[in-house]
C-alpha positions as CSV (number, residue, x, y, z in Angstrom):
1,X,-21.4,-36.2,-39.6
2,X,-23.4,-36.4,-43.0
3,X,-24.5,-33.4,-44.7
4,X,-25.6,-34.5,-48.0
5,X,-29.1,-34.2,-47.1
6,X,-28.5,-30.1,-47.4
7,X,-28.9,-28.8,-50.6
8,X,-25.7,-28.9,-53.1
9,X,-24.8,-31.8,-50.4
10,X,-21.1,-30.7,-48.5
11,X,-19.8,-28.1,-50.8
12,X,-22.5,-25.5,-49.4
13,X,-21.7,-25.6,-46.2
14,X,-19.2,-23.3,-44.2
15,X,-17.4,-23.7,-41.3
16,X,-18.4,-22.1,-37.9
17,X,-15.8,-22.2,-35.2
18,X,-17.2,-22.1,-31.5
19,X,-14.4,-21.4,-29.0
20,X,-15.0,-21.3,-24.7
21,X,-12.3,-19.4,-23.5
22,X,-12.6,-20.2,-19.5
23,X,-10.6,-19.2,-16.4
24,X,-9.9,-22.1,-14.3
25,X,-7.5,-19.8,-11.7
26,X,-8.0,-20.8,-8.2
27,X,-10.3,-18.0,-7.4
28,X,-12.5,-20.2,-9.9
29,X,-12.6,-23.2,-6.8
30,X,-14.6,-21.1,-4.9
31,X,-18.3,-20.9,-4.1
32,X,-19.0,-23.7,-6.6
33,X,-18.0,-21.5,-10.0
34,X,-16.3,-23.9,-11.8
35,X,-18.5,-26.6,-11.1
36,X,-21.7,-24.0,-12.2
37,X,-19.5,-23.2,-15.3
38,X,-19.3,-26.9,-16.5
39,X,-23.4,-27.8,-15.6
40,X,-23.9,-24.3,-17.6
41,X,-22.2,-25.6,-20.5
42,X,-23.3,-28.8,-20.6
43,X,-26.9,-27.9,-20.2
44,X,-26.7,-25.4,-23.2
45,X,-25.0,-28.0,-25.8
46,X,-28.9,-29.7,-26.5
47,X,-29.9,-26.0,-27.2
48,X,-26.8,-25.7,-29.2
49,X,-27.9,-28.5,-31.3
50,X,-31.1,-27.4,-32.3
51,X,-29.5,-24.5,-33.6
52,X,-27.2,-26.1,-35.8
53,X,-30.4,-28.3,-37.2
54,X,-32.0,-24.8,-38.1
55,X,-28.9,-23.6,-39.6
56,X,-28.0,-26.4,-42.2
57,X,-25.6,-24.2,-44.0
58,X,-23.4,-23.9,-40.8
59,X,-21.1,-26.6,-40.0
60,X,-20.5,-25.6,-36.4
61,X,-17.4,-27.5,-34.8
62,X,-16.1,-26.5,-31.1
63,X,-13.1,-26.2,-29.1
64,X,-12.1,-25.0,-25.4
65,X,-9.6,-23.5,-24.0
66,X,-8.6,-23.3,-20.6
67,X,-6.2,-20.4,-18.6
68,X,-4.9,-20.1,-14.9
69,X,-1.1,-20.3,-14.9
70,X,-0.5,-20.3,-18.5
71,X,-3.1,-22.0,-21.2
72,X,-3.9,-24.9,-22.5
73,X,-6.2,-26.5,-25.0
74,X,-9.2,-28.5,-23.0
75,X,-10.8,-29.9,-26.0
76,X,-7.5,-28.9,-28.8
77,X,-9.1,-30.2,-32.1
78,X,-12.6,-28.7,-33.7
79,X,-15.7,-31.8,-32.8
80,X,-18.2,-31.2,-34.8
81,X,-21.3,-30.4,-32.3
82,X,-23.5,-33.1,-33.2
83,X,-20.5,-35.2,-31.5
84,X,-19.6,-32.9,-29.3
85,X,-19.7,-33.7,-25.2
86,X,-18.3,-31.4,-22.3
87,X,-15.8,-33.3,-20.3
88,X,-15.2,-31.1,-17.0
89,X,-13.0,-28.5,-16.2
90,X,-11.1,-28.3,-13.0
91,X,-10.1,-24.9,-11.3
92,X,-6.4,-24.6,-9.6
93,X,-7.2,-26.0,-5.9
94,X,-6.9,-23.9,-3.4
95,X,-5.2,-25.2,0.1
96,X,-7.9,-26.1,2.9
97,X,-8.5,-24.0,6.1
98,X,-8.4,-20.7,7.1
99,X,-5.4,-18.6,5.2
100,X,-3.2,-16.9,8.5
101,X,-1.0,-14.2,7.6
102,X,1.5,-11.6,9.6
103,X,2.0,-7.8,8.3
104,X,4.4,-5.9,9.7
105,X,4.4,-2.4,8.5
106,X,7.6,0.0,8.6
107,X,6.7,3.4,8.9
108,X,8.6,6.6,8.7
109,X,8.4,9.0,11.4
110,X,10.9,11.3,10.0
111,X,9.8,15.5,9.5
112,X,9.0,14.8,6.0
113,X,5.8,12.8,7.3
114,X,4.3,16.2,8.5
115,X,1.5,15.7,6.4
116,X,1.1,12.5,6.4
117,X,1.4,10.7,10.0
118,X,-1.7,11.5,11.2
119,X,-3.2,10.1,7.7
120,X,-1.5,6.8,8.1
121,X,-2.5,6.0,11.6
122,X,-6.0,6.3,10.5
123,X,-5.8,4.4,7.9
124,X,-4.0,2.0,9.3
125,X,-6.6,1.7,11.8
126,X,-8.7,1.2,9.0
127,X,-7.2,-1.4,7.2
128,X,-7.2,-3.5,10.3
129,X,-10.8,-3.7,10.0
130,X,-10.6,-3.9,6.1
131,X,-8.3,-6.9,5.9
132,X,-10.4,-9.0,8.3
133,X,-13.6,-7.9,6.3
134,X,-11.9,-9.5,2.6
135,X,-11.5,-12.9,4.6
136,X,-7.9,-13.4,6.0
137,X,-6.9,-14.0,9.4
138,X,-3.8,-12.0,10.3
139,X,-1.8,-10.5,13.5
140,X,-0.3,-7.2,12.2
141,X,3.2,-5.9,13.7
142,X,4.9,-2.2,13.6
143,X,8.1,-0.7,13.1
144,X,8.5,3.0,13.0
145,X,12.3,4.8,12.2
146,X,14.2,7.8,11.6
147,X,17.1,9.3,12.5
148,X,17.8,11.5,15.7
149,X,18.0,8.8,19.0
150,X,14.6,8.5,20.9
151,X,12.9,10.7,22.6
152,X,10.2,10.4,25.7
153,X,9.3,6.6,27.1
154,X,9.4,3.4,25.6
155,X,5.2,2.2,26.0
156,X,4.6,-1.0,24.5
157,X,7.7,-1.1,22.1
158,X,11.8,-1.6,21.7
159,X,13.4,0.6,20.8
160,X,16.9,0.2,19.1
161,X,19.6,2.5,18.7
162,X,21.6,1.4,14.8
163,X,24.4,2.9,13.3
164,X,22.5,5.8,11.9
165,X,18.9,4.9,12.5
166,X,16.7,4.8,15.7
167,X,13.6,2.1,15.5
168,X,11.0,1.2,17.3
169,X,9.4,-2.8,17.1
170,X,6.0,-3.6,18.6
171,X,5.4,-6.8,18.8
172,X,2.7,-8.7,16.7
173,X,-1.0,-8.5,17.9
174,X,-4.8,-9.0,17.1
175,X,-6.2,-6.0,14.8
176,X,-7.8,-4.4,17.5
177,X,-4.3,-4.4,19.5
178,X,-2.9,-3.3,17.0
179,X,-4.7,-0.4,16.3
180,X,-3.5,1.0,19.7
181,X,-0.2,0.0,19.1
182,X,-0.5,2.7,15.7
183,X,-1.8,5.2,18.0
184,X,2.1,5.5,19.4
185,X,3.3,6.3,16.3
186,X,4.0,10.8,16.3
187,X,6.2,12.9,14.3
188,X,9.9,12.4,14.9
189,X,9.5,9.8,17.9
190,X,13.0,8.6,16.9
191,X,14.5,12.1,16.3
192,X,13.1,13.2,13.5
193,X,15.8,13.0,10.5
194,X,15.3,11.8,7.2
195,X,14.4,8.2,6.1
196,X,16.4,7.2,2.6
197,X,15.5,4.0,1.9
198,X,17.8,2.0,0.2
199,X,20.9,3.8,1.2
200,X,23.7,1.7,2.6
201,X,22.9,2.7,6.0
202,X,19.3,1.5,6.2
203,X,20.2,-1.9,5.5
204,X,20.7,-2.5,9.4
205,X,17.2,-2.0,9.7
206,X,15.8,-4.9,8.5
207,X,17.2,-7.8,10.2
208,X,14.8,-6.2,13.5
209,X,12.2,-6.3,10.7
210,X,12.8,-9.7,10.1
211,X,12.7,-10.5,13.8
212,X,9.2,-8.8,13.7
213,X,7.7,-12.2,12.5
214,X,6.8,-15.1,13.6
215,X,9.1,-18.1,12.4
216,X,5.7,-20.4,11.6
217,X,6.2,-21.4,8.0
218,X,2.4,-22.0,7.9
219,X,1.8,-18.0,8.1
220,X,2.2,-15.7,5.1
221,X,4.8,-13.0,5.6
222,X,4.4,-9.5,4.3
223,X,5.8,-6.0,5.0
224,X,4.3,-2.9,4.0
225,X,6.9,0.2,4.1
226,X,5.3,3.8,3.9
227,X,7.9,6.2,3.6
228,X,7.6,9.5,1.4
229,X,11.7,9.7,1.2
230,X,14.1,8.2,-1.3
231,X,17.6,7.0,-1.4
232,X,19.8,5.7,-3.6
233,X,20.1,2.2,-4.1
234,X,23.6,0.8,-2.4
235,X,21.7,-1.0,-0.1
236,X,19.2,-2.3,-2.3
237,X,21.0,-5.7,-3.4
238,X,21.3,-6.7,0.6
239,X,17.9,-5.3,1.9
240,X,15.9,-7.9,-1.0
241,X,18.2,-10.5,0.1
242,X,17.3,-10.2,3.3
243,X,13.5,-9.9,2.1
244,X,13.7,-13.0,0.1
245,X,15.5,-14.9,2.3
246,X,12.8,-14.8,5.2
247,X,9.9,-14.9,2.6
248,X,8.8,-11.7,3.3
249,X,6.6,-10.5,0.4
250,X,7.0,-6.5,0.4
251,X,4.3,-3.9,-0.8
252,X,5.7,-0.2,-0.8
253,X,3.8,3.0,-0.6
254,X,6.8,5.2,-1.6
255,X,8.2,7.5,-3.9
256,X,9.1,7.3,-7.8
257,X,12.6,8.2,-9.2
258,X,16.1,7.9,-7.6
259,X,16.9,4.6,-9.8
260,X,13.2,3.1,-8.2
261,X,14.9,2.1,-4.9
262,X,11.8,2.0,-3.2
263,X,9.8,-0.1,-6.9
264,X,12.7,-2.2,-6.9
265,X,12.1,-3.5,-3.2
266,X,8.8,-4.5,-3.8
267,X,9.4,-5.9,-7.1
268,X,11.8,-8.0,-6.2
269,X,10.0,-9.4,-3.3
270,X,6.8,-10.1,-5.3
271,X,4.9,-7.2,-4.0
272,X,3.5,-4.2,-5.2
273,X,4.3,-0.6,-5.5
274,X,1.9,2.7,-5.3
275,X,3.2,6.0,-5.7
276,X,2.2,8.6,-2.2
277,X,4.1,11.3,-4.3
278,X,1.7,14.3,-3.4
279,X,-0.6,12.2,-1.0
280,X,-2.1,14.5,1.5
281,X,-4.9,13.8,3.8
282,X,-6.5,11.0,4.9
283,X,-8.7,10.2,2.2
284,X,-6.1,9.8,0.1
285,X,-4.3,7.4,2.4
286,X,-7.8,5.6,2.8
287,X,-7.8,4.5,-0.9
288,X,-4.6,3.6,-1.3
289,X,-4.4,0.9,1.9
290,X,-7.9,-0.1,1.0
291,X,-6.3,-1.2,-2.6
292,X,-3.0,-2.9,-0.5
293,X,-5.6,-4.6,1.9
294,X,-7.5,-5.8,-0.5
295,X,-4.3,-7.1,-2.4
296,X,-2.7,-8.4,0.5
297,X,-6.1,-10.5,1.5
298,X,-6.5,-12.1,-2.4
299,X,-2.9,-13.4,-2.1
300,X,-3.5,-15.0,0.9
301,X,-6.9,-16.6,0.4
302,X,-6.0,-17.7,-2.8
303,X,-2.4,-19.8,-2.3
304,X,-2.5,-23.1,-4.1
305,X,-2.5,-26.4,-2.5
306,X,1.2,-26.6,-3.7
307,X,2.3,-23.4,-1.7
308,X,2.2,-20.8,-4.6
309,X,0.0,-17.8,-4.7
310,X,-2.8,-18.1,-7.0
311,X,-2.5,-15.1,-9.3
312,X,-2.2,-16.9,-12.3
313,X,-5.2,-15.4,-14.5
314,X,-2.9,-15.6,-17.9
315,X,-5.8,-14.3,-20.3
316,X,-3.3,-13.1,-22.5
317,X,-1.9,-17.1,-23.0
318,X,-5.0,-17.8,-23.7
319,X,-5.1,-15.1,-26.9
320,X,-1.8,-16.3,-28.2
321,X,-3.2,-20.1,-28.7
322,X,-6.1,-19.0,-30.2
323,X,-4.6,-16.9,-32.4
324,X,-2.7,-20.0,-33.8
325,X,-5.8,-21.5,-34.9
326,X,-7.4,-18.0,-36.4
327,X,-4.9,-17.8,-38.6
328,X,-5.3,-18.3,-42.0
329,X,-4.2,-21.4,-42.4
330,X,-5.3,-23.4,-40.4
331,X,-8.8,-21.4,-40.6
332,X,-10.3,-21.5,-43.7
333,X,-10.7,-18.3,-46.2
334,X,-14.4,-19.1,-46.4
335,X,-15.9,-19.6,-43.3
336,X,-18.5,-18.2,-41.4
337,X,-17.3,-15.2,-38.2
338,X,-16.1,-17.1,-35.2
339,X,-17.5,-17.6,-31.8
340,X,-15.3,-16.5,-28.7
341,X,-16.7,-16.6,-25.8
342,X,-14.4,-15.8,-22.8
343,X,-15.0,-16.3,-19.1
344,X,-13.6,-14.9,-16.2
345,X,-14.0,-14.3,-12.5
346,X,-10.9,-11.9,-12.5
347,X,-8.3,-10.0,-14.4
348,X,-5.2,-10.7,-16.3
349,X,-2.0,-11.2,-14.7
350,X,0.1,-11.6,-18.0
351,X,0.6,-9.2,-20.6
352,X,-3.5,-9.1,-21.6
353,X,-3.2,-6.1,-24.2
354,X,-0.3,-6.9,-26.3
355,X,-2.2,-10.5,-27.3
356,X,-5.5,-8.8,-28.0
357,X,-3.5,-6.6,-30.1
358,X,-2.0,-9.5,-31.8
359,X,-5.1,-11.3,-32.6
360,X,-6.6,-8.4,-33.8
361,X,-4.0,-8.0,-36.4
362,X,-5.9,-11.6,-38.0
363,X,-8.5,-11.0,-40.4
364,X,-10.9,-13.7,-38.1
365,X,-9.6,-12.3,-35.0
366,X,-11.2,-8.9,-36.1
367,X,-14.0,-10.7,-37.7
368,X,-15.0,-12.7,-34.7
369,X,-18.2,-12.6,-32.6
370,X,-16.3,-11.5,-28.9
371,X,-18.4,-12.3,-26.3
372,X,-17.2,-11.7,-22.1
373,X,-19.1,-13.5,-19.3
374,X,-18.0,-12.0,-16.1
375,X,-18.7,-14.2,-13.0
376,X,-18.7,-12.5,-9.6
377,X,-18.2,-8.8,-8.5
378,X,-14.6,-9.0,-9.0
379,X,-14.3,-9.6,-12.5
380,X,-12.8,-7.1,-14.4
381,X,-15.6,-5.7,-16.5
382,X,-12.6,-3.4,-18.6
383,X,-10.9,-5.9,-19.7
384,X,-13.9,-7.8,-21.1
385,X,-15.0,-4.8,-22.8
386,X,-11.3,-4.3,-24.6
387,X,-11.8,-8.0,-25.7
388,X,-15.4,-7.2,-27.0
389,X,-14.1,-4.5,-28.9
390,X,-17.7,-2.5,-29.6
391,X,-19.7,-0.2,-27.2
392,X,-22.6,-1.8,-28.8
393,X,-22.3,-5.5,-26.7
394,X,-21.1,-5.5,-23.1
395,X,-20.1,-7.6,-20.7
396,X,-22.4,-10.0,-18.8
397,X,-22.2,-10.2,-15.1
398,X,-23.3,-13.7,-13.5
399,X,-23.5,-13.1,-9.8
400,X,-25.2,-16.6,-8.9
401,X,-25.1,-20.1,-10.7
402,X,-28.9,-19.0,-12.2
403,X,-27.6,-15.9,-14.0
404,X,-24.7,-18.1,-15.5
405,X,-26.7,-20.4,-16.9
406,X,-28.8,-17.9,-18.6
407,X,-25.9,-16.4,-20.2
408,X,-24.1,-19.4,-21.3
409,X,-27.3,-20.4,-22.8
410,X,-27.3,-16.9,-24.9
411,X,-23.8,-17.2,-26.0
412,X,-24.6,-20.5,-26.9
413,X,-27.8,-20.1,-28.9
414,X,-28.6,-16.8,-30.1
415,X,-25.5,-16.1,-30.4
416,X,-24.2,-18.7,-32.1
417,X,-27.8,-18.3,-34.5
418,X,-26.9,-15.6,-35.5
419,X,-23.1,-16.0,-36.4
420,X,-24.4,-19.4,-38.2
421,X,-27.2,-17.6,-40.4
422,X,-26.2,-16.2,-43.7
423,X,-25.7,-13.3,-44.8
424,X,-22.2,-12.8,-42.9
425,X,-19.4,-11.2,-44.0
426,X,-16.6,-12.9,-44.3
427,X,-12.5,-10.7,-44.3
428,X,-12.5,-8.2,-46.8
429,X,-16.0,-7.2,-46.9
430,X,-17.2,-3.7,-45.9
431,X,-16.7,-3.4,-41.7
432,X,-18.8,-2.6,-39.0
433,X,-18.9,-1.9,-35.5
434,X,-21.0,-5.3,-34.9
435,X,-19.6,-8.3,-37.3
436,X,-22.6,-10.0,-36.9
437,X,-26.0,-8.2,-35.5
438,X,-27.3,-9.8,-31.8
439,X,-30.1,-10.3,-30.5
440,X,-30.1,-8.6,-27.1
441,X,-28.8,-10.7,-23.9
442,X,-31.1,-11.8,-21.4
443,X,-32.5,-9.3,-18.9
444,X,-31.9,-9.6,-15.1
445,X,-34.6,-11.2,-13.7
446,X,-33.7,-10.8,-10.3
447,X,-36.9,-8.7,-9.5
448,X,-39.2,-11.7,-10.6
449,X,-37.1,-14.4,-8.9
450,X,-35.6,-13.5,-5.9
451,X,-31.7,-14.9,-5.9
452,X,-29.1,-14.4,-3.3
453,X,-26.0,-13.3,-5.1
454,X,-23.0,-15.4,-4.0
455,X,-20.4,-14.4,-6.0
């Protein structure tokens, strides 16, 4: 690209450096976002153009880089944008039909419950409805314990008699069966005594909660244990085997402490852990299996075509490789602010905060224009904000392929108009909240065109 036509010919012109930062996770494959991403990028890069000719001192190269599981570099070395073309990005693919699951939960029914029982049958009732309402199709299963022998008839359930523990199975069902089958569920129905998971002697519960699912290899397995008692952690090595063994993915509403017996089981079994310590009520209880339901349905609608759960959102990959190029070298001491525009339809699943920090440490990492594009209702707005880094620009929220378009055309023009026109301040100069002053972002127009949001 020639630019002796510019006064004082290629000495007088800087370099601007125009990164897209994009998810490609496999949330990105659905509802068309990936494929809006790429028609919104292209359809900007004309616009981008005519801002570089009004902008002669800028020489304005871009690059892309794109994150799921790990990150990589879509377009690796800076093309100058007069040559620049947008070759396509491709999401993770997502498997085809309808994601099945099983969920078995495992409930104590020991005294300690007392406040809690009634809490967790309603809101187990409530998640029934909840899961089926974030997209998956599951049959949900019961087992309740404690120690004590049973008391009163068997309706609808088995009940068996281990070494110290008395359980009771039902078998799997439909949600709505299923939320009669919780109904069963009272205060020391087994007993009564104390449940301490993971001492030695609860390990013989969970071969019965193995036999709780069914053998398909084509449904998702996951337990959910809600127990507000601890033990120690003797039987902790055997219960994960048998876990990880079945492929049974556990999530644990437990308690803290005790060497994180009841953490360590969910953990190690790729689930997840909240704390009920001082849960009372059933408010409490709603939020809390609202947050597992909703888990519980994102890793089941979003498993890869190759079997693996799609929670690869590594934003914080992403970070590290740009970093690389922000240092100085291989950026140039006197350059205009860089561009960084990062999109995202979700949040990070890698360690987000510690590369932010890191590229905030670099003189054009601080400098840099930070702009977040946030596609759909789950994005994580916080994170985009932290990657911002000033209250005075927010986030953008695209909830249809219109909205998109209007804000990659904005990041790509005003923005980058401004960042391009002179004065700037280059590292070392006197700081300021904004490193370069924006023009504000376009307005939602959905009460003058009337949009369905689909994402």
């Amino acid at each position: 690209m020639e630019h002796n036509h510019r006064p004082g010919g290629s000495l007088s012109t800087r370099p601007l450096h125009f990164f897209w930062i994009c998810d490609c996770s496999g949330s990105m494959s659905v509802d068309g976002k990936i494929q809006s991403l790429n028609e919104a990028i292209r359809e900007g890069l004309p616009h981008m153009r005519k801002v570089a000719e009004q902008n002669p001192y800028a020489q304005i190269s871009v690059r892309a880089i794109a994150f799921s599981h790990g990150a990589r570099w879509h377009v690796s070395s800076g093309v100058e944008l007069e040559d620049f073309q947008w070759s396509d990005l491709e999401a993770d693919r997502l498997a085809a039909g309808t994601p099945k699951a099983d969920i078995v939960f495992l409930v104590d029914t020991s005294g300690s419950m007392h406040d809690e029982i009634e809490a967790v049958k309603q809101s187990c009732q409530d998640f029934a409805d909840r899961i089926i309402a974030e997209g998956a199709t599951v049959r949900l299963g019961l087992v309740g314990f404690d120690i004590g022998g049973h008391r009163g008839t068997a309706a609808g359930y088995a009940v068996h008699n281990l070494s110290r523990y008395t359980i009771g199975t039902w078998p799997l069902a439909d949600p709505p069966q299923f939320k009669r089958d919780i109904q069963s569920l009272r205060l020391g129905l087994f007993g009564g005594g104390g449940c301490y998971l993971a001492n030695e002697d609860t390990v013989d519960i969970f071969p019965y909660v193995v036999q709780a699912f069914d053998t398909d290899p084509d449904r998702e397995k996951i337990l959910v244990i809600v127990s507000d008692e601890i033990g120690s952690t003797r039987g902790l090595d055997r219960i994960v085997s048998l876990l990880k063994e079945s492929r049974i993915t556990t999530h644990v509403l437990g308690v803290p402490g005790m060497g994180g017996a009841h953490e360590q089981i969910a953990q190690q079994t790729g689930g997840e852990f909240w704390s009920i310590a001082g849960t009372r009520g059933v408010q409490a209880f709603e939020g809390i299996l609202g947050e597992v339901a909703t888990t519980i349905a994102q890793e089941v609608t979003q498993r890869l075509a190759d079997g693996t759960v799609s929670s690869g959102t590594d934003m914080g990959a992403a970070l590290r490789l740009l970093a690389g190029e922000l240092a100085i070298p291989p950026m140039p001491p006197r350059a205009l602010p860089p561009v960084l525009v990062m999109i995202s339809d979700g949040q990070p699943t890698d360690d987000f905060d510690a590369a932010l920090r890191g590229l905030m440490t670099l003189p054009w990492g601080k400098k840099a224009v930070r702009i977040g594009v946030a596609i759909g209702r789950d994005a994580n707005l916080e994170v985009l904000e932290k990657f911002i880094g000033t209250v005075e620009i927010k986030p953008l929220r695209a909830h249809n392929p219109q909205e998109l378009t209007r804000y990659i055309r904005w990041a790509s023009t005003s923005v980058l108009a401004a960042a391009s026109a002179p004065p700037s301040r280059a590292p070392g100069t006197e700081s300021s909240a904004v490193n370069v002053p924006l023009p504000a972002p376009p307005s939602d127009e959905s009460g003058k065109v009337k949009v369905t949001d689909v994402w």
